[in-house]
N, C-alpha and C positions, 0 to 999 in steps of 0.2 A: 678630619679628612672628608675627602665628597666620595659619592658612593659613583658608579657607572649611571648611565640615563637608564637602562634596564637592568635592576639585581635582583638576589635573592638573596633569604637568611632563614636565619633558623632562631626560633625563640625558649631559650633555654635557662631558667634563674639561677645563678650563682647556687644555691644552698643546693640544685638537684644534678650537682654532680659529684662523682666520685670522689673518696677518699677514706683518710682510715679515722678520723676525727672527728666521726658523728654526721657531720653534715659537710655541704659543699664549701669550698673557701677558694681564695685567690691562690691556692697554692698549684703543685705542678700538674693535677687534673685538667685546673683553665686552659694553661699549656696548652697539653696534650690535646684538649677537645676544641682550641683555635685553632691547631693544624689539621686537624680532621675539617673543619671548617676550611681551610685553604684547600685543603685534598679535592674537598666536594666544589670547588666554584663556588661557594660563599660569600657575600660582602657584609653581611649583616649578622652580627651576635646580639639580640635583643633579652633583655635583662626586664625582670620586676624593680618595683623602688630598692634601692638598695639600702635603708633607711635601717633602723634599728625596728623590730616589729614591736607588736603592742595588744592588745588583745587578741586572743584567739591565733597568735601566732602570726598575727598579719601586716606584710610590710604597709599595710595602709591606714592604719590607726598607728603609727610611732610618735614616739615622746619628742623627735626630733622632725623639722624640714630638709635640714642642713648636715644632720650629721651621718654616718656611716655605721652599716649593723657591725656591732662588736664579732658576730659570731663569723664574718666570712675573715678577720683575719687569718691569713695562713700562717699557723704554729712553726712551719718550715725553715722558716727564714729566722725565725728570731734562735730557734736551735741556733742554724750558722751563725750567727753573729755572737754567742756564748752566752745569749739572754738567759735562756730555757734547758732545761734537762731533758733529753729526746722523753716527751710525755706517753707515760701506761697507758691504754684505756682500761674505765673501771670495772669491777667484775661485774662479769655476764657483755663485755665488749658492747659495739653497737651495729645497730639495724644496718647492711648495706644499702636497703633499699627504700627504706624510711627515714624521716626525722624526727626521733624521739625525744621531743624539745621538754620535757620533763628532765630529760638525763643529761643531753648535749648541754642546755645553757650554763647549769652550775657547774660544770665540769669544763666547759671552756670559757668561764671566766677566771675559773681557780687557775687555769693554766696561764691566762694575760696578767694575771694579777703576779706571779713566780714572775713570768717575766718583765712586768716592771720595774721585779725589785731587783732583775737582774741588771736590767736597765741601770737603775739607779746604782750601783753597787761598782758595775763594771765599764758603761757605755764609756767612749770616748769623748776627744776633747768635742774634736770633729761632729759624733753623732749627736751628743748635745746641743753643739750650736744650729745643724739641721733641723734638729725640733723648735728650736724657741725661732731661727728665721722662718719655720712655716707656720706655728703659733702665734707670730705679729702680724703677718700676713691672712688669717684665719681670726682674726680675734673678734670682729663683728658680728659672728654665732657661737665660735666657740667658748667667749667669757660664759656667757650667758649660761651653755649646754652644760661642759663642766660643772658648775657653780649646783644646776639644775640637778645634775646625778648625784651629786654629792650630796645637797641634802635630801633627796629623794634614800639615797641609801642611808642616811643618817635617822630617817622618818619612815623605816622598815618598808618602801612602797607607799606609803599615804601618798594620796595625790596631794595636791599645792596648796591646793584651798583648804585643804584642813592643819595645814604649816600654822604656828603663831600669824599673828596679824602684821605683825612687822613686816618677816618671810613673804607671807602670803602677797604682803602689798608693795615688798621692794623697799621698806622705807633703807635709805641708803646705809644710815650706822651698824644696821643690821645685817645687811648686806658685807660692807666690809669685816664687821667681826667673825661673820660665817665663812667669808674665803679666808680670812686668815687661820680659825680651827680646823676647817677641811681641807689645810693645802695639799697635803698628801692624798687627798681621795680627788681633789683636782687634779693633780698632777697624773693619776692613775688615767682617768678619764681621757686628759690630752693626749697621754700616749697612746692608747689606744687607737686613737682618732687618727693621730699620724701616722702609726702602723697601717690604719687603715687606707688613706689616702695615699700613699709612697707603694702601697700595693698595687691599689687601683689604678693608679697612674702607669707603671712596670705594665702591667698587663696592658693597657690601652696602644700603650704604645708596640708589644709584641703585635697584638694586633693589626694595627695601625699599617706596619711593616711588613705585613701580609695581604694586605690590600682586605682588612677586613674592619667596618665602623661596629663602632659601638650603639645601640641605642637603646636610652635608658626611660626610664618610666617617671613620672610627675602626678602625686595624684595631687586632685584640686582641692581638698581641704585636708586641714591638719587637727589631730587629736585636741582633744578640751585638756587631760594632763602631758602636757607638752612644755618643751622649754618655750617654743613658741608665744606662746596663749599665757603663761606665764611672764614670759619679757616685756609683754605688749598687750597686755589683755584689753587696752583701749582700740584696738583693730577687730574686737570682734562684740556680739551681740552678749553679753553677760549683765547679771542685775549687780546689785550692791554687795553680793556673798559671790562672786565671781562665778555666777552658776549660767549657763547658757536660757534665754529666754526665748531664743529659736534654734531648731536643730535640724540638721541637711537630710535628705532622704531622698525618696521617690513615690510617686503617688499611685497609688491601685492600678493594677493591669491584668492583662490574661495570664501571667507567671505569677501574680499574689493577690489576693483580694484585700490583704492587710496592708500592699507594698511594701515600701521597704523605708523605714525609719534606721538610719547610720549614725544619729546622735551626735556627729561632728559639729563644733561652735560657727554658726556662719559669721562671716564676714561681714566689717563696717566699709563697705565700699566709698560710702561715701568720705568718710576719714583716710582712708587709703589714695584717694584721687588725691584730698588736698596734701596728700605729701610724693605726687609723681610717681605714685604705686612703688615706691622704692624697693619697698618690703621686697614684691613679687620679682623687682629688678635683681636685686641680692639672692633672689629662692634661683632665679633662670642662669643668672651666672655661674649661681653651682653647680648647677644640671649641667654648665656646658663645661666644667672644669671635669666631669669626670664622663660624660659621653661624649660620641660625636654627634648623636641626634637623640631628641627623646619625645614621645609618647606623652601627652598631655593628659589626663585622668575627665572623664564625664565634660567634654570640652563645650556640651550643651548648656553645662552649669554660667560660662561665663557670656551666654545670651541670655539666659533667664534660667534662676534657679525655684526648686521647688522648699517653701520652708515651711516645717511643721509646730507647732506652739511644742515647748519643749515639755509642759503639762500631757500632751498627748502619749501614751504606752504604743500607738499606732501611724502608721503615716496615712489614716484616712484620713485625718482632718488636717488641711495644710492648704496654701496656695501661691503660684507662680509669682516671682517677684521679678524685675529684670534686675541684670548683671547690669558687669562694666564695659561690657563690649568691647567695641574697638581703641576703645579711646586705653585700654591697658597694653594689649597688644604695640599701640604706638607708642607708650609710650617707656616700654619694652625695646623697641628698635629702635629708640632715638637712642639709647643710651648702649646700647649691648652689638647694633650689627641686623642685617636678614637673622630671622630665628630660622632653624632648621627643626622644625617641628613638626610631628601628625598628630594632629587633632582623632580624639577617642569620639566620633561624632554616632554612636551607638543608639540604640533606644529609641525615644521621642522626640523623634527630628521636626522641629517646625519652622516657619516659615523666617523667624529671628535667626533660628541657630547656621541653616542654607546661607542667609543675607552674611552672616558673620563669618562662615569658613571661604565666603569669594573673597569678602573683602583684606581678611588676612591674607589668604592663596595657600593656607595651610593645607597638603593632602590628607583626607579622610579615609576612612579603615571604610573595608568591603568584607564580610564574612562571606563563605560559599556554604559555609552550612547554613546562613539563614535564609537562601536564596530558590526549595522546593517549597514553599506554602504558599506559593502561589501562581501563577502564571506569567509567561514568557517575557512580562514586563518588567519583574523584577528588579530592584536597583544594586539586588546581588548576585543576581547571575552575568557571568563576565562578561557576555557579549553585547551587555550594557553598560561597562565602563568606560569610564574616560583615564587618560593618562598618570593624571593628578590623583593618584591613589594610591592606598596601597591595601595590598587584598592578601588575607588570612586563610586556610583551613579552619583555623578555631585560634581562637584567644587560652590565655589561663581560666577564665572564668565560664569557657562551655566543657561541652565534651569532650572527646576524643573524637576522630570523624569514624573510627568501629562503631565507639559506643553509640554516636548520634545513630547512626543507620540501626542499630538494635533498638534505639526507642525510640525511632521514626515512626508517625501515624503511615500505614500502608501505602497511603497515596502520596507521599511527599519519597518515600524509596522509589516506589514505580517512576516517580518524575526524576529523581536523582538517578536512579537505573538506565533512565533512558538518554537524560542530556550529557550524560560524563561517559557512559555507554560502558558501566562498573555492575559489580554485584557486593556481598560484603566480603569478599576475600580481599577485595583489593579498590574498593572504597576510598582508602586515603592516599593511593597513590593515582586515582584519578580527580581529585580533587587537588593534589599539588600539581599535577601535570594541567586541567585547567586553568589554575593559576597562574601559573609560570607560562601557560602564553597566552594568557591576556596580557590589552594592554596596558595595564596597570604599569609602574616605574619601579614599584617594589611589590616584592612579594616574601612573605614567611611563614614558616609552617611549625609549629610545635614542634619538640622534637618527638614527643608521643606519636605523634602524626606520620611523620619520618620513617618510623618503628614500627608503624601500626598496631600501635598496642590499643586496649580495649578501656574500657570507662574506670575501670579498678584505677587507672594510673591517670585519669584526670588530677588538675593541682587543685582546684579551689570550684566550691559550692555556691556561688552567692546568697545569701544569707543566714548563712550557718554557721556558728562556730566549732574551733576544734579538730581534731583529727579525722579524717585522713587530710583535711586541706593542710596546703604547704608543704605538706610533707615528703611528697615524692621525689624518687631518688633514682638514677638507673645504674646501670653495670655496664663497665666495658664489653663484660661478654655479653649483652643485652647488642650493643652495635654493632657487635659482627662488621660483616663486608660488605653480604649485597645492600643492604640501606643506603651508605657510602655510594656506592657504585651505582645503585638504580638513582640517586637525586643528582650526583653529578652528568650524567647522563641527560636528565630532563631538564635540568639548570645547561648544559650548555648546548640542547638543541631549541631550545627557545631564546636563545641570546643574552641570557644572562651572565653566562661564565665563560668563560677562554675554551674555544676548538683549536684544535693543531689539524695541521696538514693532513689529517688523517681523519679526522672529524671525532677523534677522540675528546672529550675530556682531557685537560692539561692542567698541571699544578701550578698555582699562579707564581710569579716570580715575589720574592721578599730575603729579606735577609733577617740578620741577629740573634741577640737569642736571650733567654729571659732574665731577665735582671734578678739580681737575689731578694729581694726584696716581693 
């Protein structure tokens, strides 16, 4: 769906909403917190990768490009369907406000797993045929994905490259005799997968029917143990033991002296071109099969990335290579349509990555928290934007905008003090009220931001692993009414959301209602 010429939204990850099953899921939370979204004049539900996570609990190191986290199935629906026995939680219950992904993850796969075999035991003629027609039509990631967990669980976790040599290198015999011993830990897999997407799809469309898009998140490279990197390990930089010989990162700045080394397998671009960047065509078409827009990841990477020799424990030593530029981009829309994309154009903007977000017309991201460290010139303070944008409070990876202003250097409050014409009590709601009338086309705020909660409920540290990132979770009672009421308010006197004759706030028109699934 296309969003209005001026919206707003709110950015909120699947896993940090309510429920009674540990963490967030497509279940009737989502529901409930789309129509709180249509309440407030909303157009936008913006989501992290929805991807299976992978180190340190992060949707941006997963095993997969393509496939969907196991953990946001919702248990709900497969109860109805007579898969699942309404599931206990185990003792000592779970965090409402945390993700104690120690506890949640074994404890809801044990629960997909019952209902596989309820699946298998009970399902219809009908539900069966739904799966294997979305599994023929899925089969260009998910052979591969499948094939990938199963022996991944069969090899207690061992990453790929320490499989037999056969495994390791795809030799084909090998390959067929593993899918035929693992068919059943295949078959687990796929369902899954389909549970997942029949979910995802149900909600897009409640959404949808509320006049509210989806957008989803893309990061730019993919894990070294991945189905990916494993299916095609000739698309990326690896030596003769399939070990990366350059790895992704970032080079020294005033936030690290060490920078930041992410250890991701770069990319054989040039082997990618000679086959039409397929790959990347097949990664965007997913992206569009389950949002309405998404979020590109480090969009600087694809004007020039920085690589570090994979010998290094640091990203001091590394250096700028160029990307694919444009020439991926087109040849992305020659095959798929106009992309509906924003470019994550963050960081070290140079004079390549500018050249490459005009020539796409991708909008780029505006923060307003990074927009007091300097003077009236700023290209993040609003009254320097242009249309083609779209401007943040904060992303997942800063603070809170409480927290920022408590660790704001003195002189970057007094300037935020004076151009939003705030203090810290209410900090964030002069920062989304900035926003939302700039002229920016979109705008979205945290929902931390929303709440104004404080740094404790930030999601994610950049270069940290572990807990508390990802973890955060809120309460219903946490959203109360006036949050509701004061963003609907500022969303439709700035032209974002529907006024009535009154100059009210008005609930958008939509209909249906949520599919079981």
């Amino acid at each position: 769906m296309k969003t209005p010429a001026r919206s707003s939204g709110v950015l909120l990850h699947i896993t940090s909403l309510p429920g009674p099953h540990g963490i967030g899921d497509f279940g009737p939370a989502a529901y409930r917190f789309a129509d709180w979204l249509q309440r407030t004049g909303q157009h936008i539900w913006q989501w992290l990768p929805t991807t299976p996570i992978g180190p340190g609990n992060s949707p941006y190191q997963s095993v997969s490009a393509f496939a969907g986290s196991p953990l946001m199935v919702a248990l709900e629906p497969l109860v109805e369907h007579g898969w699942l026995k309404p599931p206990a939680a185990p003792v000592g219950g779970f965090d409402e406000l945390r993700v104690h992904f120690e506890r949640v993850v074994p404890w809801r796969l044990t629960q997909l797993r019952e209902a596989f075999a309820g699946f298998e035991a009970r399902a219809t003629a009908a539900d069966r045929a739904q799966l294997q027609e979305w599994a023929d039509l899925h089969a260009y990631w998910l052979d591969d994905y499948t094939l990938f967990m199963a022996l991944e669980t069969a090899h207690a976790g061992q990453p790929w490259w320490t499989w037999s040599a056969a495994l390791r290198d795809r030799d084909p015999l090998a390959l067929a005799e593993a899918t035929a011993q693992h068919g059943g830990e295949i078959g687990f897999w796929r369902f899954v997968q389909w549970c997942f997407d029949t979910q995802c799809a149900a909600l897009k469309a409640y959404c949808n029917q509320r006049g509210i898009a989806l957008m989803g998140d893309l990061p730019i490279f993919i894990a070294h143990h991945s189905a990916d990197c494993w299916a095609r390990p000739d698309l990326y930089h690896l030596d003769d033991q399939c070990q990366p010989t350059v790895v992704a990162g970032c080079p020294p700045d005033d936030l690290g002296p060490l920078g930041q080394r992410w250890g991701n397998p770069l990319y054989r671009w040039d082997r990618m071109a000679a086959e039409d960047f397929a790959w990347w065509t097949s990664r965007v078409q997913r992206a569009l099969d389950q949002a309405d827009i998404f979020r590109i990841d480090h969009f600087r990477g694809f004007a020039g990335y920085y690589e570090i020799p994979a010998s290094s424990p640091t990203a001091q030593i590394g250096r700028w290579v160029p990307g694919p530029r444009r020439a991926l981009f087109d040849a992305i829309t020659k095959a798929l349509g106009p992309l509906p994309i924003v470019a994550e154009d963050l960081g070290l903007v140079t004079p390549d990555v500018t050249e490459l977000l005009a020539q796409t017309g991708f909008p780029g991201m505006k923060l307003i928290c990074f927009a007091f460290g300097g003077d009236a010139s700023s290209d993040f303070l609003p009254h320097n934007y242009r249309p083609n944008c779209i401007v943040y409070s904060g992303t997942h990876d800063n603070d809170t905008a409480r927290g920022w202003w408590d660790a704001a250097p003195e002189h970057e409050r007094r300037y935020a003090g004076t151009y939003l014409a705030c203090s810290a009590s209410d900090v964030h709601w002069a920062m989304i009220r900035a926003a939302s009338n700039s002229v920016a086309a979109m705008a979205v705020f945290p929902l931390q931001d929303v709440l104004g909660l404080g740094t404790e409920h930030r999601m994610n540290v950049p270069g940290t692993l572990g807990d508390p990132n990802w973890t955060w979770r809120f309460s219903w009672a946490m959203l109360g009414t006036e949050p509701g009421r004061v963003l609907a308010l500022i969303t439709a006197a700035s032209g974002r959301g529907p006024i009535d004759p009154l100059g009210l706030p008005r609930r958008a028109s939509g209909g249906g209602s949520a599919a079981s699934y």
